[in-house]
PARO-536245 format. One record per atom (N, C-alpha, C): residue number from 0; residue in three letters; x negated, y, z negated. Coordinates in steps of 0.1 Angstrom, whole numbers. Layout:
// residues N
<NUM, 'ALA', <X, Y, Z>>
...
//
This chain:
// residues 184
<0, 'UNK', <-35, 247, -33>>
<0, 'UNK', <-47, 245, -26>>
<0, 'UNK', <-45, 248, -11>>
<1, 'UNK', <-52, 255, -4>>
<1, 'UNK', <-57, 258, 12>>
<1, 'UNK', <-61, 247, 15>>
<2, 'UNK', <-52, 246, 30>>
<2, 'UNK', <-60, 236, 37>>
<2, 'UNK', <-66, 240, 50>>
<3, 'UNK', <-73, 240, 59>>
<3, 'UNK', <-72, 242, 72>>
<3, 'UNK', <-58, 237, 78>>
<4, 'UNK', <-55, 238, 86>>
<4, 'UNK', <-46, 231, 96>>
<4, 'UNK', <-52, 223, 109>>
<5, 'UNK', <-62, 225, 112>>
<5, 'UNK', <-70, 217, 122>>
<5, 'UNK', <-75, 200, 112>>
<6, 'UNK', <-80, 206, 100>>
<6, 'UNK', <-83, 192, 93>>
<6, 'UNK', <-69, 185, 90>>
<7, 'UNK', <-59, 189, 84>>
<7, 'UNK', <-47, 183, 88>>
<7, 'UNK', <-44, 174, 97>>
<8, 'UNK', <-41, 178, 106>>
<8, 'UNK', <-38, 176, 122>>
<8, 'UNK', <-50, 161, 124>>
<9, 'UNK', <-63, 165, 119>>
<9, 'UNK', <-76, 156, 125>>
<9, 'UNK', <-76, 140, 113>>
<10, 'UNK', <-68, 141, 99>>
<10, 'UNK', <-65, 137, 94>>
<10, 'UNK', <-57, 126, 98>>
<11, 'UNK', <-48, 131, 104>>
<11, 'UNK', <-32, 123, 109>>
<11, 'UNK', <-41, 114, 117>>
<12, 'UNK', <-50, 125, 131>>
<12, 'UNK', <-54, 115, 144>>
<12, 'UNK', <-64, 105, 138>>
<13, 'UNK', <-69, 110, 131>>
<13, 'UNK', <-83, 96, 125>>
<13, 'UNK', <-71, 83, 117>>
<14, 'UNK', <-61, 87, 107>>
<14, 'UNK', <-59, 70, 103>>
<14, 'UNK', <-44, 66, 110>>
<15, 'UNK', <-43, 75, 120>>
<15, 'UNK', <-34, 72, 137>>
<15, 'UNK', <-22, 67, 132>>
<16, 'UNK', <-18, 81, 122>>
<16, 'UNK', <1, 84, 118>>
<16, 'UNK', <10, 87, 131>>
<17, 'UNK', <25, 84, 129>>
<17, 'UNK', <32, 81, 134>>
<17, 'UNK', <43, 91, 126>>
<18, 'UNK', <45, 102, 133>>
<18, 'UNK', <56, 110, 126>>
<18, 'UNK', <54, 126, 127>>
<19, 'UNK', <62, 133, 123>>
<19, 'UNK', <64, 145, 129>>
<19, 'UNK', <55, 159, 117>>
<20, 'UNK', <47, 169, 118>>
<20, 'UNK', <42, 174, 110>>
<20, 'UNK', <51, 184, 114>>
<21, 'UNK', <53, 195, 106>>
<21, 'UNK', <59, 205, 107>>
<21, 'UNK', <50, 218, 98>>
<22, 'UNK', <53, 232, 110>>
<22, 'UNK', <43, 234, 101>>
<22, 'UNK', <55, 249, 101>>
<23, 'UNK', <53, 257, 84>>
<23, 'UNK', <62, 272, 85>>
<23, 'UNK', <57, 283, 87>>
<24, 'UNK', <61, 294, 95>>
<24, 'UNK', <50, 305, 97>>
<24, 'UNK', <57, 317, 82>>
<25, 'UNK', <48, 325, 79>>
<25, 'UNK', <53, 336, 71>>
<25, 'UNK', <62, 343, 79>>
<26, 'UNK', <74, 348, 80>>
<26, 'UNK', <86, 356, 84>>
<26, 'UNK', <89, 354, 94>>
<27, 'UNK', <93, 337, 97>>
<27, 'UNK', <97, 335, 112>>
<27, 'UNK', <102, 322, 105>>
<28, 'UNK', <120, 319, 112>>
<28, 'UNK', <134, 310, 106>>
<28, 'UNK', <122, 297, 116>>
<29, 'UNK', <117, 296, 127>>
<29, 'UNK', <114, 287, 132>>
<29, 'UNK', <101, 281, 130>>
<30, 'UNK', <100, 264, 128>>
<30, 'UNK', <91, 257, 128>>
<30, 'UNK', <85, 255, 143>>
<31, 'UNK', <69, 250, 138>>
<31, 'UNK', <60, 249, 145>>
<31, 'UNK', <64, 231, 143>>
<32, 'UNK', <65, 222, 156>>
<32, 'UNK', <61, 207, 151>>
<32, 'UNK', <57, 198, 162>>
<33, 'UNK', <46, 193, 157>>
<33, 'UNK', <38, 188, 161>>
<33, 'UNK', <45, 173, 161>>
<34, 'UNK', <48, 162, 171>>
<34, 'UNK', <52, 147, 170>>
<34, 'UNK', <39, 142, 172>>
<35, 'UNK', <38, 127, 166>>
<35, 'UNK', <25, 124, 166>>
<35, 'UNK', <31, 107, 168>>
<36, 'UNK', <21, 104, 174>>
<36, 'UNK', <21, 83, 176>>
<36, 'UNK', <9, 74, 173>>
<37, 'UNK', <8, 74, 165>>
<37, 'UNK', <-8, 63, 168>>
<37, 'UNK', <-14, 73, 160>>
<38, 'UNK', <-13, 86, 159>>
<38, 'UNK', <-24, 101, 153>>
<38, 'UNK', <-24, 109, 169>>
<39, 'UNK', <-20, 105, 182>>
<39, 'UNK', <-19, 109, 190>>
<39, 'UNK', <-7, 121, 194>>
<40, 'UNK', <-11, 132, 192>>
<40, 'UNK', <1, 142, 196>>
<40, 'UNK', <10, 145, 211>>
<41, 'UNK', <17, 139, 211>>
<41, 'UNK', <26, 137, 225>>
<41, 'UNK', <38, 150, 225>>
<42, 'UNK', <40, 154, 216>>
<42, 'UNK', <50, 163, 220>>
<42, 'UNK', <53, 179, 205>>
<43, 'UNK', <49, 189, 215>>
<43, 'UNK', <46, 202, 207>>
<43, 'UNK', <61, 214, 210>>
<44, 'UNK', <67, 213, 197>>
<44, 'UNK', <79, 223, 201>>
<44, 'UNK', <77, 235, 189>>
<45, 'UNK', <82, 247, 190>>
<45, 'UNK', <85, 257, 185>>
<45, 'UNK', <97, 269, 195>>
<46, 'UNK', <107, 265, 182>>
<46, 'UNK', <122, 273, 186>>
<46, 'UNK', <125, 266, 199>>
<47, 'UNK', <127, 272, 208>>
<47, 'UNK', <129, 269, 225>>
<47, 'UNK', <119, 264, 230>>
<48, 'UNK', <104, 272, 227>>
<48, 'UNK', <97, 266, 236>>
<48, 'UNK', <91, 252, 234>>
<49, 'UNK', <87, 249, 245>>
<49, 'UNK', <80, 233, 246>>
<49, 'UNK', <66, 233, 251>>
<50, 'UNK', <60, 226, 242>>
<50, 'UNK', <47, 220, 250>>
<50, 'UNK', <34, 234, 246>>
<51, 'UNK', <26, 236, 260>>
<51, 'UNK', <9, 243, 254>>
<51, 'UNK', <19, 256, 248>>
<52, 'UNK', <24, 262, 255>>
<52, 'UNK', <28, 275, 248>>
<52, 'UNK', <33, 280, 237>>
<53, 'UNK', <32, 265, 228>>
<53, 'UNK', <37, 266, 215>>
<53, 'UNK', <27, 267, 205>>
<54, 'UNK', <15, 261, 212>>
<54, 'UNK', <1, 259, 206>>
<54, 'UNK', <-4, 281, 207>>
<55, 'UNK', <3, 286, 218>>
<55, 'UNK', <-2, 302, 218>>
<55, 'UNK', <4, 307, 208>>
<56, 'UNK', <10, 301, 201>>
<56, 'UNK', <22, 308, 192>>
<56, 'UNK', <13, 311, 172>>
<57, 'UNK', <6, 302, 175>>
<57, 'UNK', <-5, 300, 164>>
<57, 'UNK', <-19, 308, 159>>
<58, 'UNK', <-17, 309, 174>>
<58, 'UNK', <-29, 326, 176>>
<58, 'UNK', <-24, 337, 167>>
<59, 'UNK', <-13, 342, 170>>
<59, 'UNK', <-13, 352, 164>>
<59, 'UNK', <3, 354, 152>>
<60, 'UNK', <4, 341, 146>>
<60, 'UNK', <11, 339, 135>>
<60, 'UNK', <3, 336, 127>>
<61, 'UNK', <10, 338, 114>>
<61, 'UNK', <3, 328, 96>>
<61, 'UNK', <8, 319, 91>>
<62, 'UNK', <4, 313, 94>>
<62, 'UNK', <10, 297, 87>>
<62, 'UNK', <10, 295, 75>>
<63, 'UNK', <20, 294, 69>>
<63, 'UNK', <23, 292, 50>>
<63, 'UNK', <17, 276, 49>>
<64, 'UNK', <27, 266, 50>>
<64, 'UNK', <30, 254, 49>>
<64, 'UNK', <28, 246, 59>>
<65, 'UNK', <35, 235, 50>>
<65, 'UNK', <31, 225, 59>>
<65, 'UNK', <41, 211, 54>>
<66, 'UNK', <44, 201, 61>>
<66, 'UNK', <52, 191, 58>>
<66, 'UNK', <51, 176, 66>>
<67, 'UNK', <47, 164, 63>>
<67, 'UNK', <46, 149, 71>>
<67, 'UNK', <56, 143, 71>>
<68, 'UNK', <66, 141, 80>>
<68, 'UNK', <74, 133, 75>>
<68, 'UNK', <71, 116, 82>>
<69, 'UNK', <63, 109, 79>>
<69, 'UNK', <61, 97, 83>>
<69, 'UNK', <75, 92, 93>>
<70, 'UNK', <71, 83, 102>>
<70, 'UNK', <78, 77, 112>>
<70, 'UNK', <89, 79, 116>>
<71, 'UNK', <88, 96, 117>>
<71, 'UNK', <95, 105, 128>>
<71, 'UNK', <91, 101, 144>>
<72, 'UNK', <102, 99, 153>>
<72, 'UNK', <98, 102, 166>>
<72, 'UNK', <109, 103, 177>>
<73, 'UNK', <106, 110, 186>>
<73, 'UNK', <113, 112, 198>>
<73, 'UNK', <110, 107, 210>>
<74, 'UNK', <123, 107, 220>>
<74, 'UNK', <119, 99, 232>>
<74, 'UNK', <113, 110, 243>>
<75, 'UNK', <109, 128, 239>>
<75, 'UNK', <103, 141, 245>>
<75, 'UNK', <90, 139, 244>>
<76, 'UNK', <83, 142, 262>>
<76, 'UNK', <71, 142, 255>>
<76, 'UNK', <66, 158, 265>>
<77, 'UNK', <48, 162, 260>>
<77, 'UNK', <50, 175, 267>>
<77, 'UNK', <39, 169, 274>>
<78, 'UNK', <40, 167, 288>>
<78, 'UNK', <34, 164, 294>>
<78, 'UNK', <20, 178, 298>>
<79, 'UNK', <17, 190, 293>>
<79, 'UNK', <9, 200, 295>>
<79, 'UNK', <2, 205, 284>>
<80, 'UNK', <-1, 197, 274>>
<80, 'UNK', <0, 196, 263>>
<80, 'UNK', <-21, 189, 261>>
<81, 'UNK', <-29, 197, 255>>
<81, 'UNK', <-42, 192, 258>>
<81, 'UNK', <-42, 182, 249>>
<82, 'UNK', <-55, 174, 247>>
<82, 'UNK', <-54, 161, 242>>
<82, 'UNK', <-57, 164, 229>>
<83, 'UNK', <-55, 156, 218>>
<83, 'UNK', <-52, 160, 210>>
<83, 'UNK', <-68, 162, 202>>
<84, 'UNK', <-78, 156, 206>>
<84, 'UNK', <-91, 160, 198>>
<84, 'UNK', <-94, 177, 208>>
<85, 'UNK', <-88, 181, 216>>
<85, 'UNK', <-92, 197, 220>>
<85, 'UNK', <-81, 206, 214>>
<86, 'UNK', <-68, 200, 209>>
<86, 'UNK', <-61, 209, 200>>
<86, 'UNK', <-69, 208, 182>>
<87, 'UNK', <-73, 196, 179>>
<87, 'UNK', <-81, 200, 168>>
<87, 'UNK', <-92, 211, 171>>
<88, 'UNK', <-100, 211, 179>>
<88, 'UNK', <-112, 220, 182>>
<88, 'UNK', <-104, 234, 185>>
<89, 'UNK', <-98, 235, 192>>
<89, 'UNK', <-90, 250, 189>>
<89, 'UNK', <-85, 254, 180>>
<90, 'UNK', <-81, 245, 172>>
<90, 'UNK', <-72, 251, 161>>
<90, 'UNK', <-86, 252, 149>>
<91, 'UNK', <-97, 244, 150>>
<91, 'UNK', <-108, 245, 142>>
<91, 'UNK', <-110, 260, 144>>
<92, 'UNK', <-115, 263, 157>>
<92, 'UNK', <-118, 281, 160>>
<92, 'UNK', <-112, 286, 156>>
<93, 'UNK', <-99, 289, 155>>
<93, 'UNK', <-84, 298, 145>>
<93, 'UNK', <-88, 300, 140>>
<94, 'UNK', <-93, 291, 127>>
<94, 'UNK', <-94, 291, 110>>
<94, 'UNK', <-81, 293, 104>>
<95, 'UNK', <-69, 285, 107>>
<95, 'UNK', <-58, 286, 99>>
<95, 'UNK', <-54, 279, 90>>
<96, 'UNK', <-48, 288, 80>>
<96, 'UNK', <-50, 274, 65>>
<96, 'UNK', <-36, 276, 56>>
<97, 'UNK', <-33, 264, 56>>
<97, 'UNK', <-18, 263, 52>>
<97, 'UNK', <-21, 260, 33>>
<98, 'UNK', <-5, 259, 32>>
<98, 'UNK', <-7, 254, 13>>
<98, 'UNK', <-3, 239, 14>>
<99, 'UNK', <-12, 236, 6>>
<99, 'UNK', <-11, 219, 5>>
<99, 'UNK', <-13, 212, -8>>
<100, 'UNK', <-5, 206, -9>>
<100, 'UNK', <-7, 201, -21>>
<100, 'UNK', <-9, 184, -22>>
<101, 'UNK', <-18, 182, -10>>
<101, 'UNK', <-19, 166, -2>>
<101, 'UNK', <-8, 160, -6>>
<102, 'UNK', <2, 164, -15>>
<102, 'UNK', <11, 152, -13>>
<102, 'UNK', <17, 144, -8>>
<103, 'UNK', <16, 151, 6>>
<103, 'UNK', <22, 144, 22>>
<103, 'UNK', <17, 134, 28>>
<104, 'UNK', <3, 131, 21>>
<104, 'UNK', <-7, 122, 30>>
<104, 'UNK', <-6, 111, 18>>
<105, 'UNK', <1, 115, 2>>
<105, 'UNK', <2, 102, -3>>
<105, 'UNK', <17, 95, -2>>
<106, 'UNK', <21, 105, 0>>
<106, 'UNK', <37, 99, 3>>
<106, 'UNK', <34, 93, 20>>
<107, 'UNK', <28, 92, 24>>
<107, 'UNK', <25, 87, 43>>
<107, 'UNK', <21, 74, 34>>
<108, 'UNK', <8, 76, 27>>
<108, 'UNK', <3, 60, 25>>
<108, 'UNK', <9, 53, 15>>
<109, 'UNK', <16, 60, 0>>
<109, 'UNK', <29, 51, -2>>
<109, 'UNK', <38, 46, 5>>
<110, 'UNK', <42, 50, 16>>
<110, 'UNK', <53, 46, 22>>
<110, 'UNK', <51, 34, 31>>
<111, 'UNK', <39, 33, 39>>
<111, 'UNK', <31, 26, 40>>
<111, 'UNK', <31, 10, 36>>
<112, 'UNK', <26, 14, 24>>
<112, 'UNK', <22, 4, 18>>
<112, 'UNK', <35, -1, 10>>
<113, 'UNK', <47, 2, 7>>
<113, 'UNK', <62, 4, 0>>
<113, 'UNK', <63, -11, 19>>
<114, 'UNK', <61, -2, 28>>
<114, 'UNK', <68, -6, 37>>
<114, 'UNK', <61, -21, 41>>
<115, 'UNK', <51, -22, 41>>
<115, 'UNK', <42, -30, 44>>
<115, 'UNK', <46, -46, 37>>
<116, 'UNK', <45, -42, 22>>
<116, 'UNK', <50, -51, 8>>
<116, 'UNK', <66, -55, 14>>
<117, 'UNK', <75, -42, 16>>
<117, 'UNK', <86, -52, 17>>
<117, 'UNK', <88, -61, 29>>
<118, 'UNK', <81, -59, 41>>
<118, 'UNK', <79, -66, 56>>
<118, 'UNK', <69, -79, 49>>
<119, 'UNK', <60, -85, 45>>
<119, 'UNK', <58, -93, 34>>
<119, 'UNK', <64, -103, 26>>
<120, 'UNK', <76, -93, 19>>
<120, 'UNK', <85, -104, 12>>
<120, 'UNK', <93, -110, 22>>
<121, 'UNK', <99, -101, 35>>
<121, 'UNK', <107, -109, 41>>
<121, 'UNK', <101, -121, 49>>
<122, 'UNK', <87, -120, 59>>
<122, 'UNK', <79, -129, 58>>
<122, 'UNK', <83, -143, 52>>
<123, 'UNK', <78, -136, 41>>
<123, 'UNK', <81, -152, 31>>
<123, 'UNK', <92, -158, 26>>
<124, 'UNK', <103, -149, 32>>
<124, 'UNK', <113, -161, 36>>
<124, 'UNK', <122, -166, 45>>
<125, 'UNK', <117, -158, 57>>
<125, 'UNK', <122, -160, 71>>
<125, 'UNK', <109, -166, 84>>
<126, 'UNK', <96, -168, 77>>
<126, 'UNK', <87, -166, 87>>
<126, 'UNK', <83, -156, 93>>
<127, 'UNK', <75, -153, 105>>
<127, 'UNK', <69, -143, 110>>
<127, 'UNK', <77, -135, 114>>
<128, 'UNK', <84, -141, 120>>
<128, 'UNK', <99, -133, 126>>
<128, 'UNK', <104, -117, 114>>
<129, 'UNK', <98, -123, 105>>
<129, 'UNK', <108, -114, 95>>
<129, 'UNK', <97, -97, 95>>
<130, 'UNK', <86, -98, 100>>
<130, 'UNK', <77, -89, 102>>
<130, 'UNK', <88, -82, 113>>
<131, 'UNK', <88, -88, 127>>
<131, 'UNK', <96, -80, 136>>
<131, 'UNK', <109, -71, 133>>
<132, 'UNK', <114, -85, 124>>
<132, 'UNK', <130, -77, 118>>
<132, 'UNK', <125, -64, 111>>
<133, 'UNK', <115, -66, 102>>
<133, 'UNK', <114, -49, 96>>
<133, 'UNK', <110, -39, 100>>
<134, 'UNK', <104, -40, 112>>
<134, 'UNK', <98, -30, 119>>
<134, 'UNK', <110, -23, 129>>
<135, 'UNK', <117, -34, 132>>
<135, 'UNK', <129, -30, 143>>
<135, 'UNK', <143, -18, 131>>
<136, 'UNK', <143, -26, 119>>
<136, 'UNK', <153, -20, 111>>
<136, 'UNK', <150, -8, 103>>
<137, 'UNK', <132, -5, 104>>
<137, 'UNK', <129, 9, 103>>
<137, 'UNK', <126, 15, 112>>
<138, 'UNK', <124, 13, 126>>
<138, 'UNK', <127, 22, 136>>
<138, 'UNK', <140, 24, 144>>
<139, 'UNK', <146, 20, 142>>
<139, 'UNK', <161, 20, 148>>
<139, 'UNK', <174, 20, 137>>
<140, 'UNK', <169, 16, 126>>
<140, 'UNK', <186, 17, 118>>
<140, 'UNK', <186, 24, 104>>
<141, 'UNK', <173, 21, 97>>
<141, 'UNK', <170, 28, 89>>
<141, 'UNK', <168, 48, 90>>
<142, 'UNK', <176, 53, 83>>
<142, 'UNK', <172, 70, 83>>
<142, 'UNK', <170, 75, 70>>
<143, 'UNK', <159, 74, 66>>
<143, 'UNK', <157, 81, 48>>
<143, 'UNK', <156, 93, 48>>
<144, 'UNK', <158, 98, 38>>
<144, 'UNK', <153, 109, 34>>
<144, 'UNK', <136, 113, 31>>
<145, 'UNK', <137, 125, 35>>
<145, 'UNK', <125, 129, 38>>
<145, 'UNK', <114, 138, 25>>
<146, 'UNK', <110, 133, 14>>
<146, 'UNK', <104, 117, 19>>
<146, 'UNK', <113, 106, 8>>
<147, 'UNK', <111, 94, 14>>
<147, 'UNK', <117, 82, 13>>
<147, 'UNK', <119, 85, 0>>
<148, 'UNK', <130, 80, -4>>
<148, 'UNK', <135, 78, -20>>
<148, 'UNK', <138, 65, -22>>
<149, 'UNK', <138, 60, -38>>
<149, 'UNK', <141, 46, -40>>
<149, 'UNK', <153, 40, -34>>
<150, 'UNK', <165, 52, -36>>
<150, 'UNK', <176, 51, -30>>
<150, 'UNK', <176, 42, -14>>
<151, 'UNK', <166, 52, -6>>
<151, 'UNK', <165, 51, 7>>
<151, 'UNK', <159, 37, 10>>
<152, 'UNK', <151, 31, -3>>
<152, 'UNK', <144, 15, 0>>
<152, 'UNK', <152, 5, -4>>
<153, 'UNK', <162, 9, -10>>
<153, 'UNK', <174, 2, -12>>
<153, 'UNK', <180, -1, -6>>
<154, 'UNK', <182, 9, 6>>
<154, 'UNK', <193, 9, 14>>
<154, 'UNK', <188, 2, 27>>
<155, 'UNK', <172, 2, 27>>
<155, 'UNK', <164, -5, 35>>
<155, 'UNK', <168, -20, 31>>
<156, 'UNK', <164, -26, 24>>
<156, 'UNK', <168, -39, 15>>
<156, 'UNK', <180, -43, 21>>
<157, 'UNK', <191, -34, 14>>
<157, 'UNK', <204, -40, 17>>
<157, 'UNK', <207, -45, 31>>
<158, 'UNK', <201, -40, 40>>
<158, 'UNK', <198, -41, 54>>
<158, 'UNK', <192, -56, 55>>
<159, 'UNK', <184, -57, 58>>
<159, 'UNK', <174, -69, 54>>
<159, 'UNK', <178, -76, 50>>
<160, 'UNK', <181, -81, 36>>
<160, 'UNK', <189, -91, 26>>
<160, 'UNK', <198, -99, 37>>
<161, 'UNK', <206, -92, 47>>
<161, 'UNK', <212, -97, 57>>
<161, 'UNK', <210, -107, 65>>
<162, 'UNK', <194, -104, 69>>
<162, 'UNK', <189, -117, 75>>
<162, 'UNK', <185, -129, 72>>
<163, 'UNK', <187, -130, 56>>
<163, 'UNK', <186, -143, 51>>
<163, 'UNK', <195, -149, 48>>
<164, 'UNK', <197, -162, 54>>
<164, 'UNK', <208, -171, 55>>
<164, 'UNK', <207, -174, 38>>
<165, 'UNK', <198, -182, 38>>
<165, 'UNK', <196, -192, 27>>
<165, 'UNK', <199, -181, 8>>
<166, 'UNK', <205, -185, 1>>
<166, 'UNK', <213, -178, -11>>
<166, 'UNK', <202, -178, -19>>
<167, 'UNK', <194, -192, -20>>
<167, 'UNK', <180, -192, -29>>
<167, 'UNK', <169, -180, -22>>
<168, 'UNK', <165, -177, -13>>
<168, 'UNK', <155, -173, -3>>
<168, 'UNK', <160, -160, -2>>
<169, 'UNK', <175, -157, -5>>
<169, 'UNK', <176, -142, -4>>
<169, 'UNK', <177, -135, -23>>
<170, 'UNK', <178, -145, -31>>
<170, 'UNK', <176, -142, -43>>
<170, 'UNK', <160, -141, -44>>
<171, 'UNK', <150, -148, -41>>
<171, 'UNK', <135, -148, -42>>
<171, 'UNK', <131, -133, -36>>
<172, 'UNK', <136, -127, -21>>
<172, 'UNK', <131, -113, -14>>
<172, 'UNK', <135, -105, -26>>
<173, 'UNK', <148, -109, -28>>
<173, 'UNK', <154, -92, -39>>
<173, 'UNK', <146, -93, -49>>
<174, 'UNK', <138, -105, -57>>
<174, 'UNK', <132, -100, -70>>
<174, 'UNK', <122, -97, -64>>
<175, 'UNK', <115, -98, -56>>
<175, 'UNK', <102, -97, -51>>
<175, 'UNK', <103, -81, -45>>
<176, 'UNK', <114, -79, -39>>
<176, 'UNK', <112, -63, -34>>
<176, 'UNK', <114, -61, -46>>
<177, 'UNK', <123, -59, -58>>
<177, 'UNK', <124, -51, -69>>
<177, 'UNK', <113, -46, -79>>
<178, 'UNK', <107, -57, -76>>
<178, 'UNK', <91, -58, -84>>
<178, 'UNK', <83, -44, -78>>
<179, 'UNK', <81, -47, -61>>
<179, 'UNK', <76, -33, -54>>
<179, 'UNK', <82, -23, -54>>
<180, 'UNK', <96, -22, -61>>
<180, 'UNK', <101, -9, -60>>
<180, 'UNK', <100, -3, -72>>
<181, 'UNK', <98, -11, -82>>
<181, 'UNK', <102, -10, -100>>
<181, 'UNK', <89, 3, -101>>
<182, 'UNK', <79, 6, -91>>
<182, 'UNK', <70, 16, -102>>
<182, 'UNK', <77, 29, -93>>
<183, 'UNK', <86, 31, -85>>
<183, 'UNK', <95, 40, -81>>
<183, 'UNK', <101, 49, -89>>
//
């Protein structure tokens, strides 16, 4: 299935993803990618170049594909770079349409909600605190694969598991994550 690439892109900014889209041109080694925060696009690279001039690069290429990798991000931003509801509206004018097979936007909101459930179990047995710990050990220590594999939420887990003192309370998180992982 065809997608636009501006609906794409307008997709991410409306339920305000956090992670890097990448997009592949027909007979060119280099990606187009888009970093996104909130659905907000902060920083535009293609090969060397940085920022608007990567957006000129779209004019007159064909875009095959396309790829989300959820909560990608960098500390680059492109400060020359238009905002991101005037890069949807230009890229609407283009008319460029990639192959899509939405998988990307279910694997964003499985992951999601994968991530959500296990920040949850820890919750419940460290207190609120345990919300902070999972958000900190998926943006700073955790690195999955792209996209997340059960492997990779295991290895999230094993992480985590760490911060519970108590032997009963960390036996209760592991059946309770296993439960959210078991339709994996």
């Amino acid at each position: 299935m065809k997608k636009n690439l501006a609906d794409i892109i307008e997709n991410l900014f409306k339920i305000k993803s956090t992670g890097l889209l990448t997009v592949n041109f027909s007979s060119e080694k280099n990606l187009l990618k888009f970093y996104l925060k909130n659905g907000e696009i902060y920083h535009i690279s293609f090969g060397f170049q940085k920022g608007r001039r990567c957006l000129d690069e779209i004019s007159f290429r064909q875009p095959v594909s396309y790829n989300f990798i959820p909560q990608i991000s960098i500390d680059i931003t492109s400060n020359d770079i238009p905002s991101t509801e005037d890069i949807i509206k230009n890229l609407q004018k283009l008319d460029k349409f990639v192959i899509s097979s939405d998988s990307s936007f279910v694997q964003a909101s499985e992951f999601q909600k994968i991530k959500d459930d296990i920040k949850t179990a820890l919750i419940r047995q460290i207190g609120p605190i345990g919300g902070k710990i999972t958000e900190k050990y998926i943006n700073e220590k955790w690195v999955p694969s792209q996209p997340p594999s059960k492997e990779d939420f295991l290895n999230l887990i094993d992480m985590l598991k760490e911060e519970i003192e108590d032997p009963q309370s960390k036996r209760e998180f592991l059946n309770e994550v296993n439960k959210i992982l078991g339709g994996l």
